[in-house]
LUMSETOR-693231 format. One line per field, with one value per residue (C-alpha): chain; x, y, z; residue number from 1. Coordinates in nm, 3 decimals, padded with zeros to 5 digits. Each point is the difference from the previous one (the first is absolute). Layout:
ch <- c(A,...)
X <- c(X,...)
Y <- c(Y,...)
Z <- c(Z,...)
i <- c(NUM,...)
// end
This chain:
ch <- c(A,A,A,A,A,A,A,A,A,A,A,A,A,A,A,A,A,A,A,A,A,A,A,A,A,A,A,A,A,A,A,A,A,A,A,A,A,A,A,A,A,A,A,A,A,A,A,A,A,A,A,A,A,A,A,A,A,A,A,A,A,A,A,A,A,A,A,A,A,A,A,A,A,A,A,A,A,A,A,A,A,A,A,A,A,A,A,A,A,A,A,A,A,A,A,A,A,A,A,A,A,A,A,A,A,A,A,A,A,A,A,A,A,A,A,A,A,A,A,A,A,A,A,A,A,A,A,A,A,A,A,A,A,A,A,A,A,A,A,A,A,A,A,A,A,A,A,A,A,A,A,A,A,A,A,A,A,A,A,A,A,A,A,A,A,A,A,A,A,A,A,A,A,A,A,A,A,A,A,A,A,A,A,A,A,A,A,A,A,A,A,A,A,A,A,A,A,A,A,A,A,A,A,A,A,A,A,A,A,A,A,A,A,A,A,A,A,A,A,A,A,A,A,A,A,A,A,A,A,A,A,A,A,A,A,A,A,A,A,A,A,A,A,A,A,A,A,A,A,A,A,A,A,A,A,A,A,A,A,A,A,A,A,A,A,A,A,A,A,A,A,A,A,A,A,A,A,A,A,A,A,A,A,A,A,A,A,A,A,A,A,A,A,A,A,A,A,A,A,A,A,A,A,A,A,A,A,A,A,A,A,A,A,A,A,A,A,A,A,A,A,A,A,A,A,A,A,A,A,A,A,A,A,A,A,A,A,A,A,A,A,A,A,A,A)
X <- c(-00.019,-00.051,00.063,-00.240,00.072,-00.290,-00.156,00.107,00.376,00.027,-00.206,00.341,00.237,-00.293,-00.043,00.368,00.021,-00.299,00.098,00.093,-00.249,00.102,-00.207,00.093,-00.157,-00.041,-00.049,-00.020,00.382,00.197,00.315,00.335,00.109,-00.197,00.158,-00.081,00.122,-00.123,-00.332,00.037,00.031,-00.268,-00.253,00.098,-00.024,-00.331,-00.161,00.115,-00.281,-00.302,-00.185,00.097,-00.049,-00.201,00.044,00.348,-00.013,00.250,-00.163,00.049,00.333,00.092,-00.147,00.208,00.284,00.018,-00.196,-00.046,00.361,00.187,-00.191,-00.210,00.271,00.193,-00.332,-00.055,00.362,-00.048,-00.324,00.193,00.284,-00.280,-00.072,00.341,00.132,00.396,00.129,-00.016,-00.048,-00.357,-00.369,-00.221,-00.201,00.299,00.089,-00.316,-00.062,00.319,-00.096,-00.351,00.211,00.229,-00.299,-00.205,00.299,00.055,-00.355,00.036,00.348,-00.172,-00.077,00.356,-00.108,-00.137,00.178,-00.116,00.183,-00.127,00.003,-00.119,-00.229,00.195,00.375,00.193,00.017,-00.209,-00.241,00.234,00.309,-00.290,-00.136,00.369,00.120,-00.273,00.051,00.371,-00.094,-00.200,-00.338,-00.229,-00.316,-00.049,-00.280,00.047,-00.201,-00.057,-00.028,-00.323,-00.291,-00.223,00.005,00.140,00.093,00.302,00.078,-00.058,-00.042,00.327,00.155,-00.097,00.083,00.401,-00.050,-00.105,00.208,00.298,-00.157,-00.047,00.386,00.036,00.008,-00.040,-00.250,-00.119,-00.389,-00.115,-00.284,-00.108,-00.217,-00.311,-00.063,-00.094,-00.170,-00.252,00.148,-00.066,00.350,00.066,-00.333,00.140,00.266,-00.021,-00.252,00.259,00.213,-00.223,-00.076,00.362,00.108,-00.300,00.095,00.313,-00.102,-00.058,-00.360,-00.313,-00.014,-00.351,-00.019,00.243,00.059,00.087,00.230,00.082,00.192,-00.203,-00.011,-00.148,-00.393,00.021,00.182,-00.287,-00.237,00.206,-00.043,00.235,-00.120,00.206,-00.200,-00.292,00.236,00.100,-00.336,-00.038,00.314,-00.145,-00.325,00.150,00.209,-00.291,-00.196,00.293,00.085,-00.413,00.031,-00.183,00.060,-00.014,00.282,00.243,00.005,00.113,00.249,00.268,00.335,00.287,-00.184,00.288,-00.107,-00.282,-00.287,-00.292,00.105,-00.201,-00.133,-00.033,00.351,00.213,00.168,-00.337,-00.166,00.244,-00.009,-00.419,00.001,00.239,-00.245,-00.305,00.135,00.137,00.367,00.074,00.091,00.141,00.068,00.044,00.164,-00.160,00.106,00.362,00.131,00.312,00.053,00.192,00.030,-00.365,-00.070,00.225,00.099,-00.366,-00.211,00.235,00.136,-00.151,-00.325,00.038,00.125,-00.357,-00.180,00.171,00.037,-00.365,-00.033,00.006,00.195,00.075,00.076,00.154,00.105,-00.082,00.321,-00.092,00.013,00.339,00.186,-00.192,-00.105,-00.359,00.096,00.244,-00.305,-00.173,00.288,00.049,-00.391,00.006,00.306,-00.099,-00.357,00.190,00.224,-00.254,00.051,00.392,00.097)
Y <- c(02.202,-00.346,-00.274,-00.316,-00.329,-00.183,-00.315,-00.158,00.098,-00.224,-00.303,-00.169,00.095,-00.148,-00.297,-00.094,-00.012,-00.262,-00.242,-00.318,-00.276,-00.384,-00.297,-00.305,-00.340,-00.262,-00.310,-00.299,-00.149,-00.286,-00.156,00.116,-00.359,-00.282,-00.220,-00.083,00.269,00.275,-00.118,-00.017,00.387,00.057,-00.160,00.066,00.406,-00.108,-00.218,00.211,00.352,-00.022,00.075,-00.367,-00.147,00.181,-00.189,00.055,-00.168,-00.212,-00.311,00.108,00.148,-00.375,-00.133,00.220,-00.021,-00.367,-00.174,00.225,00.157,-00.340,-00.215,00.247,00.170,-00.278,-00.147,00.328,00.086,-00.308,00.147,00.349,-00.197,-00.112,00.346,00.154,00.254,-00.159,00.244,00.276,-00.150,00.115,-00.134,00.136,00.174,00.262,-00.043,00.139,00.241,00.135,00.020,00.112,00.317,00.055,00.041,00.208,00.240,-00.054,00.104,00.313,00.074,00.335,00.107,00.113,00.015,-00.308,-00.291,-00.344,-00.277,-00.359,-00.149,-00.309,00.024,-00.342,-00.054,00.230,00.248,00.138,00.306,00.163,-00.020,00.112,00.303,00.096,-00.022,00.227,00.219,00.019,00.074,00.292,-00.128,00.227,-00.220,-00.355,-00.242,-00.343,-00.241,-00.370,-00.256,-00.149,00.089,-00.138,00.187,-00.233,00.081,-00.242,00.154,00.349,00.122,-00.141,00.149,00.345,-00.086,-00.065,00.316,00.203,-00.155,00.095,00.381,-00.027,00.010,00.318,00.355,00.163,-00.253,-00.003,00.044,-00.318,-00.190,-00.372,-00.115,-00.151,-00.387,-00.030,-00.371,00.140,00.307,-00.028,-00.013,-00.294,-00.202,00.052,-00.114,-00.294,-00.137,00.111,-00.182,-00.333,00.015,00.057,-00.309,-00.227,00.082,-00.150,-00.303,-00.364,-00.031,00.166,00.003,-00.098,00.238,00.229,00.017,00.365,-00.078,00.281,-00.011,-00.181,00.232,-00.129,00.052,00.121,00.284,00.134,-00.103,00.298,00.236,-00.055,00.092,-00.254,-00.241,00.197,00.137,-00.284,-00.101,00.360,-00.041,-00.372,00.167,00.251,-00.242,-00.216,00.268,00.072,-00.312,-00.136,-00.238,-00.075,-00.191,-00.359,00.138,00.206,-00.136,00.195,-00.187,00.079,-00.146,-00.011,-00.050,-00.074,-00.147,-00.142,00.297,-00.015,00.230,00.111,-00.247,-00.154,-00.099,-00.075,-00.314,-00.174,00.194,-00.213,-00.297,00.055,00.138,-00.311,-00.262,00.128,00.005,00.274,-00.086,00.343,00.355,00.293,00.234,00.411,00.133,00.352,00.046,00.003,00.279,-00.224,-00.313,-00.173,-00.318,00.023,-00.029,-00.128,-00.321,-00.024,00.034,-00.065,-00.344,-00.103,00.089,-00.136,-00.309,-00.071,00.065,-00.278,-00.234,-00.005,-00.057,00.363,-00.010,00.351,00.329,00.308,00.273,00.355,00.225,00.310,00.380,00.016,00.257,-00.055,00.258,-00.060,00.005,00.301,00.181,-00.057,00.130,00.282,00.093,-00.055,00.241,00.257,00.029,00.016,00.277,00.217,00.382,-00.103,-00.023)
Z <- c(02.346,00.143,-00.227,-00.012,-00.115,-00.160,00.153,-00.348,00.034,00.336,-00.085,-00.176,00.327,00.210,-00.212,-00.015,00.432,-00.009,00.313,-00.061,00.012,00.100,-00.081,00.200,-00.134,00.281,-00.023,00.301,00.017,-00.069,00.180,-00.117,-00.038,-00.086,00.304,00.327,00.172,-00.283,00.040,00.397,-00.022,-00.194,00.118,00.374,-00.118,-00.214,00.282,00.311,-00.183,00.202,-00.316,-00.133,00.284,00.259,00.310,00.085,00.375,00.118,-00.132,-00.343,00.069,00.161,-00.364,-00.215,00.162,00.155,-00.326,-00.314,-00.020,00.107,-00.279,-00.313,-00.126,-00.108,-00.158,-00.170,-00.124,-00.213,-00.146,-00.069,-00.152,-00.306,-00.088,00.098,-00.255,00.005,-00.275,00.303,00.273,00.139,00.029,-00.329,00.192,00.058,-00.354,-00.117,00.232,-00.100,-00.339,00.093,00.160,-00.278,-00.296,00.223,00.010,-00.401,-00.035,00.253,-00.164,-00.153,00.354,00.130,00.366,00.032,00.158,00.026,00.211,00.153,00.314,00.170,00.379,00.097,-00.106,-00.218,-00.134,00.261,00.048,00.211,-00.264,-00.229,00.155,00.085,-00.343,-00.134,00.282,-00.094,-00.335,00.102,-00.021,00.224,-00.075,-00.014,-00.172,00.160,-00.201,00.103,-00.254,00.123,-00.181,00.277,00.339,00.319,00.318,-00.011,-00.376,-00.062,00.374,00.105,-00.262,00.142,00.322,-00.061,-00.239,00.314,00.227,-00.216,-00.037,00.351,00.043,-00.198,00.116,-00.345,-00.185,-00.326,-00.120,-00.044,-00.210,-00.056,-00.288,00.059,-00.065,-00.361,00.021,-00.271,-00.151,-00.385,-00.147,00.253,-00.074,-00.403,00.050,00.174,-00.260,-00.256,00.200,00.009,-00.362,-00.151,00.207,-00.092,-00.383,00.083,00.138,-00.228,00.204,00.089,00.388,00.071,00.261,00.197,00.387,00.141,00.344,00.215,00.329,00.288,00.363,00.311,-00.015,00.359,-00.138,-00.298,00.329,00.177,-00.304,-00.276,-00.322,-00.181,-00.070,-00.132,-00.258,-00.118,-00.074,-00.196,-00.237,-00.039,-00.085,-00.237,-00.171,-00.101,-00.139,-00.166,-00.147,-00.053,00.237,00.296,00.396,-00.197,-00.242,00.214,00.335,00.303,00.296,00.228,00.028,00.256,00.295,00.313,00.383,00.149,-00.068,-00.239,-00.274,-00.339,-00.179,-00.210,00.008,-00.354,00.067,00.108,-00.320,-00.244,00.142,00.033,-00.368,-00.175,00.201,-00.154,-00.335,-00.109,-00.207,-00.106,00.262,00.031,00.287,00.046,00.283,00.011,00.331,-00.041,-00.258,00.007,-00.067,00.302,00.248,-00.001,-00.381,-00.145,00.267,00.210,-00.337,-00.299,00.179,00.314,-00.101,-00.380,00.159,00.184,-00.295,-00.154,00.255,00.021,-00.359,-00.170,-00.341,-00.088,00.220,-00.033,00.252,-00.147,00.055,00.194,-00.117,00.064,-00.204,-00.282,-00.181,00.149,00.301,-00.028,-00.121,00.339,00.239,-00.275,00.023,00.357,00.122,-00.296,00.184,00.349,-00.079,-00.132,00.156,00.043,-00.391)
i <- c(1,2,3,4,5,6,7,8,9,10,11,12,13,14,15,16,17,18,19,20,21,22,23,24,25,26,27,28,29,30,31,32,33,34,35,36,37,38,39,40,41,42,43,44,45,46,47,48,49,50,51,52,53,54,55,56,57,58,59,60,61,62,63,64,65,66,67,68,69,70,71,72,73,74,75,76,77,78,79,80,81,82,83,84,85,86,87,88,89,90,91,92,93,94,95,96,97,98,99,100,101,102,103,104,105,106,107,108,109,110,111,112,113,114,115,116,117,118,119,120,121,122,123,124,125,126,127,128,129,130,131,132,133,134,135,136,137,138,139,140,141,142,143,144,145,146,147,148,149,150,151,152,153,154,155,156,157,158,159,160,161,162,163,164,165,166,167,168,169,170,171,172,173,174,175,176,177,178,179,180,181,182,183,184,185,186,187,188,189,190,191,192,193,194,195,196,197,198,199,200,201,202,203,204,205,206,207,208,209,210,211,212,213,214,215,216,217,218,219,220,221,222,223,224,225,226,227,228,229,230,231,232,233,234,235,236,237,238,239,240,241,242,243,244,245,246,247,248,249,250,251,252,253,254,255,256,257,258,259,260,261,262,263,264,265,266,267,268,269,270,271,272,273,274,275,276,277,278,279,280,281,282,283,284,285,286,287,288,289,290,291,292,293,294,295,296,297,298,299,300,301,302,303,304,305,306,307,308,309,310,311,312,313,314,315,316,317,318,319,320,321,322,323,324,325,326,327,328,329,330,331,332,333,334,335,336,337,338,339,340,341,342,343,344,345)
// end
């Protein structure tokens, strides 16, 4: 007589040769030193991706190369060296997305054949040292997520390019997936305002309003289809409903703009030094844009930016930290790359 095994008997054999999974965070890069020539590298690999910069003729190439890389990084090693993290010897934007990495593993840590790693699209550790290492761990599938909740083509795009590029190299390659933008995904909308209200609790005033700064890009480039900037104005949109508050209460603007171009407006820097002339003494700014805080938060708007507020006679501000690893912001990555990997855990 022919035996039969039951379905029922093979479901724990079956369930214990589950393929392993890799997450790889991703966030945008920092220089490996915060000197001349550390920066140099950086921004020559950052500046040199036609998604930053999009006209990569030889007058731009004659730019970078004969002005930006002989005189910025200098100018902006000084900046990184206000914010550097001595005790090891990085930027804190790697420090946290380190950290970022190693909770979102803690909090998978019941899933055996998941692995979660970090990587950076410009400096190290790269995408490529990323993918490998998961591929070296066995990892048959990969979720690349980018840490931008808002959709760019110089952001989340270019991050998928270097990830194909690298899969492009690869005879046996693994199944891949990328999470969506998330710019007004529920858990991310909570907790920023979480966010915003734990730190105003802290704080010794009442910030008569609060600005919401998100990184400038070229308006030629939205005017050529980006989405960016209408997302931007969605999480702004969802945050005030969140919060109560309305335009004259949470103002949107855009930071960082670099070059000669028109780029979003209304621009950040002009907003505080507009904002502390007509009177108003006491501000904060959110970075919801940035899921890490970084050259761009915590030197642009926590000093450069606090400092034109003053000058022009504002008398209390306060940069907002970002999500970070917090357990707010864990809770959005976590929600995020749970939804993701549905159908492959």
């Amino acid at each position: 007589m022919t035996s039969v095994v039951p379905i029922e008997a093979a479901r724990p054999a079956a369930q214990s040769a589950l393929p392993r999974v890799g997450v790889l965070l991703v966030n945008l890069g920092t220089p490996d030193t915060a000197d001349a020539r550390g920066v140099r590298v950086y921004l020559k690999e950052f500046l040199s991706d036609a998604r930053v910069i999009e006209d990569q003729g030889l007058i731009w190439k004659v730019v970078l190369n004969g002005i930006i890389l002989n005189t910025r990084p200098r100018a902006k090693a000084r900046d990184y060296l206000k914010i550097w993290n001595t005790e090891k010897n990085e930027s804190p934007l790697k420090t946290i997305t380190r950290s970022q990495s190693d909770k979102l593993a803690a909090a998978l840590s019941d899933r055996a054949h998941v692995v979660v790693d970090w990587a950076m699209r410009y400096g190290n550790p790269s995408i490529k040292a990323g993918i490998d290492g998961l591929i070296a761990k066995g990892c048959e599938r990969i979720l690349t997520v980018p840490l931008y909740p808002q959709y760019s083509a110089s952001t989340s795009a270019t991050v998928c390019d270097e990830v194909f590029r690298v899969l492009a190299s690869l005879r046996n390659q693994p199944t891949l997936r990328v999470t969506p933008p998330y710019y007004e995904d529920e858990a991310y909308i909570d907790a920023l305002a979480i966010s915003i209200e734990t730190h105003l609790s802290t704080l010794s005033f009442k910030p008569e309003l609060i600005v919401a700064s998100f990184h400038g890009m070229p308006k030629s480039y939205v005017e050529k289809g980006d989405p960016y900037q209408s997302h931007c104005i969605a999480t702004t949109a969802a945050l005030r409903r969140r919060l109560g508050m309305d335009e004259t209460r949470l103002l949107l603007t855009f930071q960082s703009r670099f070059g000669f171009d028109e780029w979003l407006q209304p621009y950040t820097d002009k907003t505080m030094e507009r904002l502390a002339k007509e009177g108003v003494r006491r501000l904060a700014v959110v970075t919801p844009g940035f899921s890490s805080d970084c050259l761009e938060t915590l030197e642009e708007i926590a000093q450069e930016n606090a400092e034109i507020f003053e000058h022009n006679g504002g008398e209390q501000f306060s940069a907002i930290p970002c999500l970070n690893d917090s357990d707010p912001g864990m809770n959005v990555i976590r929600t995020l790359v749970l939804r993701e990997l549905q159908g492959w855990i």
